[in-house]
Structure formats: C-alpha cells, structure tokens
N, C-alpha and C positions, 0 to 999 in steps of 0.2 A: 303504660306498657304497649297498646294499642302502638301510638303515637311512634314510641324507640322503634317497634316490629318493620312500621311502611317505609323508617327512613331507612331502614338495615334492608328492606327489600331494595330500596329503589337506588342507594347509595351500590349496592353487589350488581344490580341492572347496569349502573354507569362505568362502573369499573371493567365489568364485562366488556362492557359495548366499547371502549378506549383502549383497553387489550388488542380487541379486535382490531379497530380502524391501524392500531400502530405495526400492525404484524399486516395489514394491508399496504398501505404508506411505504414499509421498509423493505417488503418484497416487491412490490411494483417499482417502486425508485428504480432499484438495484437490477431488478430483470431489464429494465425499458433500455436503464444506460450501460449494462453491457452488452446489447446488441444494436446500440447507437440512434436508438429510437427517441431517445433523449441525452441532453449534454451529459457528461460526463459526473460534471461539478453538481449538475442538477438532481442527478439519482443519486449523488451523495451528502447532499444538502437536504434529500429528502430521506434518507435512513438515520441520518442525525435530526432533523425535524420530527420522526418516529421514537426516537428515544425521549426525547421530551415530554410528547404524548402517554410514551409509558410509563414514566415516572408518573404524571398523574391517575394513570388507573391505579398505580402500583399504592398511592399515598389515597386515594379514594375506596380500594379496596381493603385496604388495611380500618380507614375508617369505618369499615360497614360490618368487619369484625369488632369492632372496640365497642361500638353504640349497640344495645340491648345485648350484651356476652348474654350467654344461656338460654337466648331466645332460637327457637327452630328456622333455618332458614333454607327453603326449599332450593334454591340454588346453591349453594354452598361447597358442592363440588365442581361447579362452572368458575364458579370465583374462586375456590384453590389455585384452580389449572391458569387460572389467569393472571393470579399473584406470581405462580412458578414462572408465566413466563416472559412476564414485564420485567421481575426481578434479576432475568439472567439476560434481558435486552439494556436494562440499564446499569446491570455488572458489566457488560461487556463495553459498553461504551466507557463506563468508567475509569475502564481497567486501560484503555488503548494509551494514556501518555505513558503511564507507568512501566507499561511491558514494549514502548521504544527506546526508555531513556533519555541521558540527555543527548541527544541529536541537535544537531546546527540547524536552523531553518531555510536548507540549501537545496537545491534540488539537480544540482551536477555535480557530479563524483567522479574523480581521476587519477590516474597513479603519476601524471605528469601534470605540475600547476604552472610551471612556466613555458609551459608550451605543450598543452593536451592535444591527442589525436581531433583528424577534423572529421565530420561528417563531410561527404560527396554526394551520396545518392541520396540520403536523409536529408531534411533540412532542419538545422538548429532553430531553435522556438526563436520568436523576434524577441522576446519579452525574457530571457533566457538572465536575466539581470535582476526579476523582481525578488524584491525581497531584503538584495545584498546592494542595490544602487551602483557597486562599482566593483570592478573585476578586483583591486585590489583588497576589499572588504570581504568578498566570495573566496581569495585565500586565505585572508586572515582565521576564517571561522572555519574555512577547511581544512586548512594546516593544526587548527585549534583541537577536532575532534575526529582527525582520521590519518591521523600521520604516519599510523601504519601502513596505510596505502600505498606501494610503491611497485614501480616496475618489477618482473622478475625476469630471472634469465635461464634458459632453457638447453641445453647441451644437444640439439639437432638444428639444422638447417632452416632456415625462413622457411619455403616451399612447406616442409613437411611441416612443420609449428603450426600455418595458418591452415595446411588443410588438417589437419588436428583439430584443432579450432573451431574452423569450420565444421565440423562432425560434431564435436561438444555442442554446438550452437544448436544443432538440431536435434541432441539428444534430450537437453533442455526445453523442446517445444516452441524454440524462438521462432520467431519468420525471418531469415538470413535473406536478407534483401541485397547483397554484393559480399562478392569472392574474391581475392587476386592474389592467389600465392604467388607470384612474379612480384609484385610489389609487397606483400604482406597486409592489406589491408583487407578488412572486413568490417561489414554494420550489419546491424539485424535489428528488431524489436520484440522485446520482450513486452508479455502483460501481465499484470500483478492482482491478486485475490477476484471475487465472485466478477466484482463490477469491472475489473478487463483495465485497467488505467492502462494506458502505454506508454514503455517506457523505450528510448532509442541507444544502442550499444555500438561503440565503438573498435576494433583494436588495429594498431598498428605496430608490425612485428619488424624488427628490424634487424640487423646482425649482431652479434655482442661486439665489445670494445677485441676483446681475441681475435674475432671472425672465424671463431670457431663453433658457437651456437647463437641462440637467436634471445633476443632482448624482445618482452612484450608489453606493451602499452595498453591502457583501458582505459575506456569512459562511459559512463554511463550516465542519464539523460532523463527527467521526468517530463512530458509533453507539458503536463496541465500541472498547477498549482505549484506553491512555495517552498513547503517543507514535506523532503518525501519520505517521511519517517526513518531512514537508515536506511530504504530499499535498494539502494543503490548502493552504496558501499557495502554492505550483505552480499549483493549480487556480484563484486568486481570479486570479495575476497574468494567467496565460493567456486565462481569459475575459473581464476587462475588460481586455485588450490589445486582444483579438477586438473588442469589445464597442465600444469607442471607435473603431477603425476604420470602423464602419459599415458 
C-alpha cells in the first residue's frame, strides 16, 4: 500500500509539472511569434510540440488516479485542474482537422483562376507554388473545392466600388497598404488568430460587361505555409458578401 501511495504521489507531481511546462511552451511559442520575436512557423511548431506534452501529463495523470483508487492524495486538486486542462489543450488540437474540413492544401485563393488579380505593392511569396508543383495542379484542386468562388458584380461605379472597399478593408482591421479608385485596385493584409499569420489581399474592380456597374475580383494569399485551413476562401466569401451589400 505504502509502495501504490509514492507512485500515485509522484506520478500526480509529474503530471502537474508537464501540465505546467505545456501551458508554458504553448503561450511563449504563441506570444514570442505574434510579435515577430520568433518565426512564425516556430511559435507554431512550438504550440503543437505543447500539445503533445500534454497528452502525456494527461495519460500520466490519469495514471496516478487508476494506481492505489481510495488512497488519500494530498494533491489531488492540483492534478484535477491539470487533467481539465491538458484535456481541453489536446481536445482542442484534436478537434482542428475536423472543424476545417475537407480543404485543399492550397494556400491562394481567387475568384479568377485564369488570370487572378496581381499584387503591385506586395510581393507574392517566391515559393507561392509549394505544395501544388504546378499552377495547373493549384487549379485543379481549387476548382475542386471552391468553385463557388467567383467574381461578383456590383451596380455602382469602379471609383465608388473600390472606395467602398476600401472602407470595408479597414473596417475589417486590415492594414490597406494601396488604393486607386482610378484604376480599381487595392491590397492590404490581413492577420489570422492569436499568433498574427499574414495573409496578403488582393482586388481588382473593373467595369461590368454593361458599363453600367462594377465587376470585382479577389485574391487572397497566405505568406507562410501550405495549407491555409479555408482562411482564405472564408475571407474572399465574407468580404464580397460585405462588399456587395453596400
């Protein structure tokens, strides 16, 4: 009995202590790379390297319930709170494929694939190819799962569209980095949850085939990595929903 007592103490000690380090690991990751103090991919490579951690508090603490049940154990509300919250650190990473779907593992998104808006003031990623190898492969799998993406058109003037637009963009919190309602073009960047990813926004507004209101284009752009969970296609459908509204 002795014997079950020290492992139930010292197994809830370990569990604690790897609770801890993971809720350390996944707020430092995450603080450090959304204010650029570290890469990006780094502070998120280090909140996923904390989920793993927590999994093992989570399956160690659970151990230290099972060995000597009915034995007193003076910590015991340290290691609840610590089971709570490994449990809902490695729910939550669990949960991430599921609550995106199936998504393409693309990371540029546009309402025109044969001839998308350009960047000017931005600069498109060099590497802006990983993943798909080849522009024709990057529409095959974006025509695959986003076909509802398409231009919309607008029944007001270019000028007024883009400065519309342009207002939207900053009601949104973007940083609207170019304006030119004389030509219709606009970029900006947007940033996506705690850790700030950045993502680069396209549109190019042009006249309708009438010339009686305005046709508008999107694109939207993840800097860093492969697949950018749907944020981009979220984002184009959201803002020219916005957008068209008026």
């Amino acid at each position: 009995m002795a014997g079950q007592s020290g492992w139930k103490a010292r197994l809830a000690r370990w569990s604690v202590l790897l609770a801890g380090i993971a809720v350390v690991v996944a707020v430092s990751g995450l603080t450090l790379a959304r204010y650029d103090l570290i890469p990006k991919l780094t502070g998120f490579m280090a909140f996923l390297g904390s989920g793993l951690v927590a999994a093992l508090a989570l399956v160690v603490g659970l151990a230290a319930l099972l060995v000597g049940r009915g034995q007193a154990l003076p910590s015991r509300g340290k290691l609840l709170a610590g089971l709570v919250l490994t449990l809902g650190m490695v729910g939550f990473l669990a949960s991430r494929p599921a609550a995106t779907g199936d998504v393409p593992a693309i990371h540029d998104v546009t309402t025109d694939l044969a001839n998308p808006p350009q960047f000017e003031a931005l600069k498109l990623r060099e590497d802006n190819l990983a993943g798909v190898g080849t522009v024709e492969n990057w529409r095959k799998l974006h025509a695959g799962a986003y076909g509802d993406i398409r231009p919309i058109e607008i029944p007001r003037p270019v000028a007024v569209v883009t400065a519309e637009a342009a207002k939207l963009v900053e009601e949104q919190g973007w940083e609207l980095v170019k304006s030119d309602p004389a030509r219709g073009h606009i970029e900006a960047t947007a940033s996506v949850s705690y850790i700030r990813f950045n993502d680069d926004v396209v549109l190019r507004i042009t006249p309708s085939a009438d010339g009686k209101g305005s046709k508008v284009d999107m694109r939207s752009v993840s800097r860093i990595g492969i697949s950018d969970l749907g944020v981009n296609a979220k984002r184009i459908r959201a803002f020219l929903k916005s957008l068209a509204g008026g």
